[in-house]
N, C-alpha and C positions, 0 to 999 in steps of 0.2 A: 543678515539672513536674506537668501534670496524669495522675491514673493512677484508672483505673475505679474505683470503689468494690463491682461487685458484676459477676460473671461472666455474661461473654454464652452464650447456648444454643448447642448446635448449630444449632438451626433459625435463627436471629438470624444466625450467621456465614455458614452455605452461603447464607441467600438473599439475603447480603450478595455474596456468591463468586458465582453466578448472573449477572453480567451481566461477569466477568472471560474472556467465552470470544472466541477468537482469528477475527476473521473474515478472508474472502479479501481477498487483496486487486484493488484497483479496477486494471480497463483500462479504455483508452478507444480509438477504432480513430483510425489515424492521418489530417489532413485533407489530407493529400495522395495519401496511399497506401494508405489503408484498412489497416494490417495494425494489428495489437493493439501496445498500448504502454503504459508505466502513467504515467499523470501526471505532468506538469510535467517531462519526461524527454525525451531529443534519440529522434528515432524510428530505430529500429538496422535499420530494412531501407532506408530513403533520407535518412537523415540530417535531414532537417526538424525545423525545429523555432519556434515562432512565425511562421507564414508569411514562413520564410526558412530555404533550406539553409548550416544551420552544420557539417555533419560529413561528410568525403565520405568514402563507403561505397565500401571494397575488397574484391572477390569474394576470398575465400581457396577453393585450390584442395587436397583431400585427396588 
Protein backbone atom coordinates (compact mmCIF):
# COMPACT_ATOMS: atom_id res chain seq x y z
CA UNK A 1 0.00 0.00 0.00
CA UNK A 2 1.30 3.16 -0.97
CA UNK A 3 1.99 5.76 2.05
CA UNK A 4 3.52 9.46 1.74
CA UNK A 5 7.03 9.39 2.32
CA UNK A 6 7.17 13.20 3.59
CA UNK A 7 4.35 15.38 5.36
CA UNK A 8 1.94 17.58 3.34
CA UNK A 9 1.82 21.55 4.78
CA UNK A 10 -0.90 23.07 5.87
CA UNK A 11 -1.03 25.40 2.93
CA UNK A 12 -0.79 21.94 0.44
CA UNK A 13 -3.93 20.55 2.30
CA UNK A 14 -6.44 23.58 2.76
CA UNK A 15 -5.72 24.61 -0.85
CA UNK A 16 -6.42 21.18 -1.53
CA UNK A 17 -9.87 21.62 0.84
CA UNK A 18 -10.74 24.94 -1.11
CA UNK A 19 -12.65 23.68 -3.84
CA UNK A 20 -14.74 20.87 -1.19
CA UNK A 21 -17.24 23.86 -0.48
CA UNK A 22 -21.04 22.90 -0.87
CA UNK A 23 -22.87 24.81 -3.56
CA UNK A 24 -26.91 25.42 -4.02
CA UNK A 25 -28.47 23.45 -5.48
CA UNK A 26 -29.99 23.80 -9.23
CA UNK A 27 -33.77 24.75 -10.29
CA UNK A 28 -35.11 24.92 -13.30
CA UNK A 29 -38.74 26.45 -13.70
CA UNK A 30 -41.11 24.13 -14.83
CA UNK A 31 -42.17 23.96 -18.87
CA UNK A 32 -45.63 23.70 -18.31
CA UNK A 33 -46.14 25.80 -15.27
CA UNK A 34 -43.36 27.93 -14.69
CA UNK A 35 -42.96 27.28 -11.06
CA UNK A 36 -39.46 26.20 -9.63
CA UNK A 37 -38.41 22.55 -9.65
CA UNK A 38 -35.04 20.95 -9.33
CA UNK A 39 -34.10 18.66 -12.08
CA UNK A 40 -34.95 15.54 -13.64
CA UNK A 41 -37.92 15.59 -10.92
CA UNK A 42 -41.91 15.24 -11.45
CA UNK A 43 -43.13 19.04 -10.90
CA UNK A 44 -45.18 19.09 -7.41
CA UNK A 45 -47.47 22.11 -8.27
CA UNK A 46 -48.92 20.21 -11.65
CA UNK A 47 -47.48 17.06 -11.75
CA UNK A 48 -45.67 17.24 -15.23
CA UNK A 49 -43.07 15.88 -15.99
CA UNK A 50 -41.41 15.06 -19.72
CA UNK A 51 -44.09 16.74 -21.69
CA UNK A 52 -46.67 14.41 -20.02
CA UNK A 53 -48.69 14.71 -16.78
CA UNK A 54 -47.48 11.68 -14.59
CA UNK A 55 -48.63 12.71 -10.94
CA UNK A 56 -52.09 14.20 -10.30
CA UNK A 57 -51.77 16.88 -7.79
CA UNK A 58 -54.30 17.02 -4.75
CA UNK A 59 -55.06 20.34 -3.17
CA UNK A 60 -54.65 19.42 0.60
CA UNK A 61 -56.89 21.60 2.55
CA UNK A 62 -55.47 23.04 6.45
Amino acid sequence: MAVPKRRKSRSKRDSRRANHKISAPAYNDCSNCGAPKLPHRICGECGWYKDRYVLEVVEVEV
